[in-house]
N, C-alpha and C positions, 0 to 999 in steps of 0.2 A: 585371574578373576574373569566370569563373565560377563561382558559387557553387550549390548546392542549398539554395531558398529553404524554411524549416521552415514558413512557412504555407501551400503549396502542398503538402504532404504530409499535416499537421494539422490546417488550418485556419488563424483569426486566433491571436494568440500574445495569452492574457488571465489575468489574474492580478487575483484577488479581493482588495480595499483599502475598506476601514472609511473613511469622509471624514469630516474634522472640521471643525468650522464655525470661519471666518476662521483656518484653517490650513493649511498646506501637508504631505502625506503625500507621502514617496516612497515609489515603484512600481519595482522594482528586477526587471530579469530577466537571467538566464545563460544568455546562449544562445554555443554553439560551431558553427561555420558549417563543412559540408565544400565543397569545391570539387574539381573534376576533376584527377585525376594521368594521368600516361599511361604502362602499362605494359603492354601489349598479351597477356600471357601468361595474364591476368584478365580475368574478367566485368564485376566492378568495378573501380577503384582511386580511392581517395579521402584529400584530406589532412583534417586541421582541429586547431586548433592548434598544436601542433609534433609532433602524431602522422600518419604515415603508412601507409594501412592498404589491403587487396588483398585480393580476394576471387572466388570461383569454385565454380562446380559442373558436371563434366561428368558428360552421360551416357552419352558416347559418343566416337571422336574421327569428329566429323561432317566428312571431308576432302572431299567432294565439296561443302559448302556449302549444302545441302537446308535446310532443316527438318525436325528432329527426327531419328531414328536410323534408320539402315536396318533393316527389318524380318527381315534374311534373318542379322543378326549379323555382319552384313561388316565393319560399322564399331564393333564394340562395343571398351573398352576392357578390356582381358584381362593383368590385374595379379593377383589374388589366386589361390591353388589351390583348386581343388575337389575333394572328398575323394579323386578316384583320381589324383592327381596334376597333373593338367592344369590350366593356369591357364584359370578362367573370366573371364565378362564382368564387370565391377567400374566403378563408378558412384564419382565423384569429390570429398567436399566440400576445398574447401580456403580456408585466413584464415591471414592475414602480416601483421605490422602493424610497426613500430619508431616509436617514441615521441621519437625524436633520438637522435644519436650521444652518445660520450662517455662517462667510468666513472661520472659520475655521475646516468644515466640507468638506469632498468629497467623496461623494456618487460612489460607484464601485459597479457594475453589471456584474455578471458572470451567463455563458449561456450554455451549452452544444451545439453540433452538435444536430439537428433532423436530427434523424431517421424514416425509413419508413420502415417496413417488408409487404411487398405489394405479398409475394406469399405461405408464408404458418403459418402465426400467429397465435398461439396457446396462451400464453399468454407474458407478459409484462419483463421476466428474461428469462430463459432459453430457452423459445420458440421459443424467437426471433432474428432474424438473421435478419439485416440490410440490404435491398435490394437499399436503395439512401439514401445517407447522405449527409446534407447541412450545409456549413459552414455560419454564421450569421454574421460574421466580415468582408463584403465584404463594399465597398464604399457604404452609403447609396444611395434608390433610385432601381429601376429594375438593376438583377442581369443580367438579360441575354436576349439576344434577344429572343423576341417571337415566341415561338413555336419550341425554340433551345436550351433546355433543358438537351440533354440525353448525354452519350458519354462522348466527352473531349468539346462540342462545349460548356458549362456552367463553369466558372472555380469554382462557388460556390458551384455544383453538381458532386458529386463523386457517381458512380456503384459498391459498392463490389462486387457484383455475376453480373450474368447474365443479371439482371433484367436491361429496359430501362424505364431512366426516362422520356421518353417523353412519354408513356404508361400512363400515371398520372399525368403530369404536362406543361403546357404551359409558365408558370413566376414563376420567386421569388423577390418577393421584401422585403428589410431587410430598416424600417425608426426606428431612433433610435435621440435623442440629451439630450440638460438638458431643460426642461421648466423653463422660466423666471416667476416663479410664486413668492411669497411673504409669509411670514406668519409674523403679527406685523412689517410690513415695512422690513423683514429681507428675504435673499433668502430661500427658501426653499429647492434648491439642488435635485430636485424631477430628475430621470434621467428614463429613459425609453428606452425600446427595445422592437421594434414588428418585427413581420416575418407575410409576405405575400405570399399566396401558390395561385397562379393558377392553379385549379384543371380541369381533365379533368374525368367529369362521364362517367359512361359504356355508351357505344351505344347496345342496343341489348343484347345478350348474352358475348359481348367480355369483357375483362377487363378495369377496370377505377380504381378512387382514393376510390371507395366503398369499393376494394378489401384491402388497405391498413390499418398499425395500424402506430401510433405514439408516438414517445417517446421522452424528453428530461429530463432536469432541471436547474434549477438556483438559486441565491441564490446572495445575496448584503452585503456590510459591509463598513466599515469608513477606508477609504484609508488611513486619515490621522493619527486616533488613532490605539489602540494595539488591534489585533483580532486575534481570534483562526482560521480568513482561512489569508492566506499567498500565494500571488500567487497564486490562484484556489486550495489551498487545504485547507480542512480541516484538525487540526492538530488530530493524531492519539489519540482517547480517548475522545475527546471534542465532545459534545453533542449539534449538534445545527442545526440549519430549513432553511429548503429550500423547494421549490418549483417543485412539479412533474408532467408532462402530461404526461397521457397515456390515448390514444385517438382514440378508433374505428370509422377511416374516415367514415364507412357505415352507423352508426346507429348513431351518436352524433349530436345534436344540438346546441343550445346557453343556457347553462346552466343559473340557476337563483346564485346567492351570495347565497354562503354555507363557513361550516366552518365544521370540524371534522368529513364529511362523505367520509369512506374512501369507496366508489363505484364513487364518482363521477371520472370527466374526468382530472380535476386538484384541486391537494390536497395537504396541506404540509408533512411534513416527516423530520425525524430527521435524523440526522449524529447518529455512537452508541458507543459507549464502547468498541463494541467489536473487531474491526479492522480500520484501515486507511478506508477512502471511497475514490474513484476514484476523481483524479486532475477533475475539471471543463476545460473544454476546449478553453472558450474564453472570455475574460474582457470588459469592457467599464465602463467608468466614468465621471465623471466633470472634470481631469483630467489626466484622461486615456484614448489615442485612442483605438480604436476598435483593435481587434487582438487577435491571438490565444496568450494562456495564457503560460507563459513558469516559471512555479513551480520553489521558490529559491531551489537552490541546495548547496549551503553553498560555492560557489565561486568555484564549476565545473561547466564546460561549454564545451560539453553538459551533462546533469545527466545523466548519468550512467540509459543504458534501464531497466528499469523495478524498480529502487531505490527511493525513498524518504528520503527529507532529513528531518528528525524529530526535535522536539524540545528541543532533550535533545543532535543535533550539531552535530548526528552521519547519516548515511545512510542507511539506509534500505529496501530489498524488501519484503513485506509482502504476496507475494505469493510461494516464493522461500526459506524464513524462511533465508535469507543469510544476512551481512552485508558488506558495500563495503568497502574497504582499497584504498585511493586515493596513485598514484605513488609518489616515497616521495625519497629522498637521508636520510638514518640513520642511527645511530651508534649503530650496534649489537657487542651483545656480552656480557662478563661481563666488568667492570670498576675497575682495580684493585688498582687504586689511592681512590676507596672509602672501606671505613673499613668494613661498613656495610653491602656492597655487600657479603662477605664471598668468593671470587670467586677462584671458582676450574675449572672454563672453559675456554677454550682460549680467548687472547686478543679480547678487544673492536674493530672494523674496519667499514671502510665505506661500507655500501650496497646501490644501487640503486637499488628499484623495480618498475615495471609498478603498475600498479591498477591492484587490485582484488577482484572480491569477495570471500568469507568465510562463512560457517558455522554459524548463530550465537549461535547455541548450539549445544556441541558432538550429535553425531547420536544417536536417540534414539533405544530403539530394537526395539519399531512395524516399527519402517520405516525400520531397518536392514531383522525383518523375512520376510516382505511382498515381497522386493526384494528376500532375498535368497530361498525362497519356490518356487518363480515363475520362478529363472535363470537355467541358465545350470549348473547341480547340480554342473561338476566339479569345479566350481568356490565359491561353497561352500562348500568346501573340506580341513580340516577336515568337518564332517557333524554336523549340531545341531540340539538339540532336546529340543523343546518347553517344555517339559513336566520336563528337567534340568537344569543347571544354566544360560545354552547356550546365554539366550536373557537377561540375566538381571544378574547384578553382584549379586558374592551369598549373601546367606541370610548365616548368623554367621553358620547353620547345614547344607548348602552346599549341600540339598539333593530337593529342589526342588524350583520351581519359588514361588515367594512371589506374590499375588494377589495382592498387594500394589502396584507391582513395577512399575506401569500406569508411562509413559513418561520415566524412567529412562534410564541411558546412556546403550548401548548391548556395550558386552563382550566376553573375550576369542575368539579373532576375530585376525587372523594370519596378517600378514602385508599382501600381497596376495590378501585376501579376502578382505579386506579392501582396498586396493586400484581398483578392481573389483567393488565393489558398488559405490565408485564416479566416477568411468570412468561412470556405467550407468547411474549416473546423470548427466554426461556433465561434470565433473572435473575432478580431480586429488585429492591424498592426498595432502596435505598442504607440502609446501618446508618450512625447518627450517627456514627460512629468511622470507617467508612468515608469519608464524606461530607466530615469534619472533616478526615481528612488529605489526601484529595484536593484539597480546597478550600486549606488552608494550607501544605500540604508538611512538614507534622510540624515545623516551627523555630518554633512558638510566635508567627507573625507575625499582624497583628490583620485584617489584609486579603486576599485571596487574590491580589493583586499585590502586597502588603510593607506595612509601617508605616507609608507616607506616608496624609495626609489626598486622599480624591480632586480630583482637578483638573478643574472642571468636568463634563463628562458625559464624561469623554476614557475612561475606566475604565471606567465602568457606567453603565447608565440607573435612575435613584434618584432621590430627593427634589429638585426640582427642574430637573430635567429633561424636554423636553417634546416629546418626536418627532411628525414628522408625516406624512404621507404626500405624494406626488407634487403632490396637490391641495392641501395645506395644512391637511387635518383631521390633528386629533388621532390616534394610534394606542394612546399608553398604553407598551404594549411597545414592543418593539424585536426582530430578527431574532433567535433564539438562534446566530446563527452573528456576530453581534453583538458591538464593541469586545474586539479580539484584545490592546488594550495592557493588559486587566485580565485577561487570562487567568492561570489559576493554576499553580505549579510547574512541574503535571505535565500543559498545557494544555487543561485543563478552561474553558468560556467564563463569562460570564455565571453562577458562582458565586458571586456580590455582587450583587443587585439583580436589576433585570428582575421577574422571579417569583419568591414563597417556594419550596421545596422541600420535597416529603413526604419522609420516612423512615422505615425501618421500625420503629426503635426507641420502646416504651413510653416516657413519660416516667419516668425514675428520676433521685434526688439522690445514691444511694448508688454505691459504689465504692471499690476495694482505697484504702485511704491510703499513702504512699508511705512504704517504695522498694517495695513491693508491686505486681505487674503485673498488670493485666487483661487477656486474653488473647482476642481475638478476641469483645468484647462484643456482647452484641443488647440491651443495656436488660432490663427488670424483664419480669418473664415473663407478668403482667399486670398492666392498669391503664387509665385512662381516657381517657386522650390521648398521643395521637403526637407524636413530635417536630418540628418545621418549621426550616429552617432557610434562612438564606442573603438575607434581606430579597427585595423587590420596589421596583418604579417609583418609590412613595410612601415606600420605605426610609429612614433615617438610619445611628444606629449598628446598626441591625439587620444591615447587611453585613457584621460583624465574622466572622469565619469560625468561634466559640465562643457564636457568639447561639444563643438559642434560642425559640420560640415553639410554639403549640400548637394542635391540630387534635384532633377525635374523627373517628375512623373511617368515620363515614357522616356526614358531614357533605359537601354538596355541594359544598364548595368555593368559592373565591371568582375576582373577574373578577382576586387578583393568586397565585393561588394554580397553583402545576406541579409537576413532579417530573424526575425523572431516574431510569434503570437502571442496576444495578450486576450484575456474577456474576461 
């Protein structure tokens, strides 16, 4: 059977796995496969799973069979009015999908904004900068009065730049609903959304909708069963199809039904392995009204800018490499009514913290040298040198960087300096309170995976543990993107071991006594050492996520010493 292969669209299909020694790790991946439908009245038509989906863009009705549209308007399609009455040329998107027959099916349609780069389009990613973006979730029916397009006078037509959209556009019209169709006496749930563009061609040498290119995508699933998208997203890792225009207004016609030619004007495309792909912007369904899409966020409201909430309940931004910590009332501290705690740190107490984001892995050295090479040197003062331990904790002979060391946590970095590189990322070092609940999830647990004692190096890289490289030397550390089965709560890596952690917090013993709450602490306002936290390689009970340990400010730092950013 024919299928549309997802590696010949994305490449190989790869997914990042932690291996543990004389163990077996599964490698798990979601992939949903489309294969060719045939319904000739489309561009596309594609099944995959039990959804069936159709797709098109015309720009013309090309009857003679040419390529691309007649120049003289002979063949344009002439649907919408223009402001004196007359229906002008009007350009075609359209997406039909049903998900299976049955009442207990409900077919959801998710659609992007079009976009228009109508002043200097080079290609379909990076070249394109959005000069009118149109929202498709408007009351069906014309969006705007004709020939009132541009500006604020359209509320479905938004300007990022300069550019005016009445330069290229007279109407839009957005007709969408469910067809009352049948299959064996049963609904068929077929749900559909078209977008109608009243175009205006050049006159002469001036600009028209020629100049323009166009962009969207979509993509449909079963409201009522379990699906890898959620809310317009596809879940990070999950492999699966949807629907892309990309459309040079000047030269496109009304293409014939294709299936795996990735030149044409719309084609499918996979979601990949390799990263979250962007929320879909706006839904509809059998029942779902029309409306921009607002992605679950695990019961904040609003998500946190730039975050996703993932499947595995924690938050994430995948451009920022951060995770979010929602504002919480918890009980830091150690627990000295438990045995097992071991605690040598001050009492247990209430903290309240706002939201934040954090680090989800210690800094690595290329993101520390990139920064310290480019800054003002004094802020990288003491100085380091690529060519010594400086960016990468040592190697067991302490006499030069390990070629291995790719990702691993940077070192010997003074408190100072370290707090210099997240101001220039927009944060801060992490506040022990901060830090604390990140690391434990505010339940009072003694590990940032839970109360059990670790299980050989499967958790963390710690006391007894001895990585090596390809070659068989020593590394000390380990990747900060490193043992994902110790991640903590709110998937923070490697907050047990590998490297201690700077913070910004003074060392202080004092603190409200309970039921009395502290409220977004920073430590003693001064004093002589930092607080460190979170053990290293050589760790023990130090991983406890309430340890603590101590640093002064300018001190250089050691080969088991990093940090991590918070704001």
């Amino acid at each position: 059977m024919d299928f549309q292969n997802p590696t010949t669209v994305g490449g190989p299909l790869t997914r990042g796995v932690t291996c543990q020694q004389n163990a077996d790790v599964a490698v798990q991946f979601d992939v949903a496969l489309m294969r060719p439908a045939q319904q000739g009245f489309f561009d596309i038509a594609v099944n995959f799973n039990n959804i069936f989906c159709s797709a098109k863009f015309d720009c013309c009705d090309d009857s003679d069979g040419t390529a691309g549209c007649a120049t003289d308007g002979s063949e344009d399609i002439t649907l919408l009015f223009e402001p004196g009455g007359a229906r002008g040329p009007t350009m075609v998107l359209g997406f039909a999908c049903t998900a299976a027959v049955g009442t207990d099916v409900a077919t959801v349609l998710y659609l992007d904004a079009l976009e228009l780069d109508c002043t200097a389009p080079t290609d379909f990613g990076a070249g394109f900068e959005a000069d009118v973006v149109i929202d498709p979730a408007g009351s069906a029916g014309n969006q705007c009065v004709a020939g009132e397009v541009g500006g604020d006078e359209c509320a479905a037509v938004t300007s990022p730049t300069s550019a005016d959209a009445d330069t290229y556009l007279y109407q839009i019209g957005v007709y969408r609903g469910v067809e009352q169709l049948t299959s064996g006496g049963v609904l068929a749930q077929k749900v559909y959304w078209n977008v109608a563009l009243g175009v205006k061609p050049k006159v002469d040498a001036g600009a028209g909708i020629e100049d323009c290119w166009l962009r969207t995508r979509g993509t449909a699933h079963d409201g009522s069963g379990t699906s890898v998208v959620d809310g317009g997203v596809i879940a990070p890792g999950a492999v699966y199809p949807f629907v892309t225009w990309e459309v040079a207004l000047g030269t496109c016609g009304a293409e014939v039904l294709t299936f795996g030619d990735a030149t044409t004007m719309v084609k499918p495309g996979y979601s990949t392995t390799a990263e979250a792909e962007p929320a879909f912007g706006f839904e509809y369904g059998t029942d779902t009204p029309a409306a921009p899409v607002t992605p679950p966020c695990g019961g904040l409201d609003p998500c946190p800018l730039g975050f996703t909430f993932t499947l595995s309940g924690t938050w994430e931004n995948y451009t920022t490499g951060e995770v979010y910590v929602p504002e919480t009332l918890f009980w830091m501290g150690c627990d000295h009514t438990v045995a097992a705690f071991q605690c040598a740190e001050w009492d247990a107490h209430w903290v309240w913290l706002d939201g934040f984001a954090i680090g989800k892995t210690e800094v690595p050295w290329e993101a520390y040298k990139a920064w310290c090479d480019s800054a003002d040197p004094a802020t990288c003062t003491p100085s380091h040198s690529f060519t010594t331990t400086a960016y990468g904790t040592a190697r067991v002979d302490a006499t030069s960087l390990n070629p291995a060391k790719a990702g691993h946590p940077v070192n010997y970095v003074s408190w100072v300096q370290a707090q210099q590189y997240c101001f220039a990322q927009g944060g801060d070092l992490c506040t022990e309170a901060q830090w604390e609940l990140a690391a434990g999830g505010g339940g009072a647990q003694k590990y940032p995976w839970g109360n059990t004692e670790p299980s050989g190096c499967v958790e963390a890289n710690w006391s007894g543990c001895t990585p090596v490289d390809d070659a068989g030397n020593p590394t000390v550390t380990e990747a900060v993107t490193s043992h994902p089965a110790g991640a903590s709560p709110y998937g923070a890596l490697n907050m047990g071991g590998n490297v201690y952690e700077l913070t910004r917090d003074w060392l202080t013993g004092s603190f409200p006594a309970p039921p009395a709450i502290s409220i977004n602490p920073t430590g003693a306002a001064t004093g002589t050492n930092k607080v460190v936290k979170g053990g290293a390689y050589n760790a023990g009970t130090e991983m406890r996520v309430f340890n603590r340990v101590i640093t002064t400010p300018t001190h250089a730092g050691s080969g088991g010493g990093g940090f991590r950013c918070c704001r």
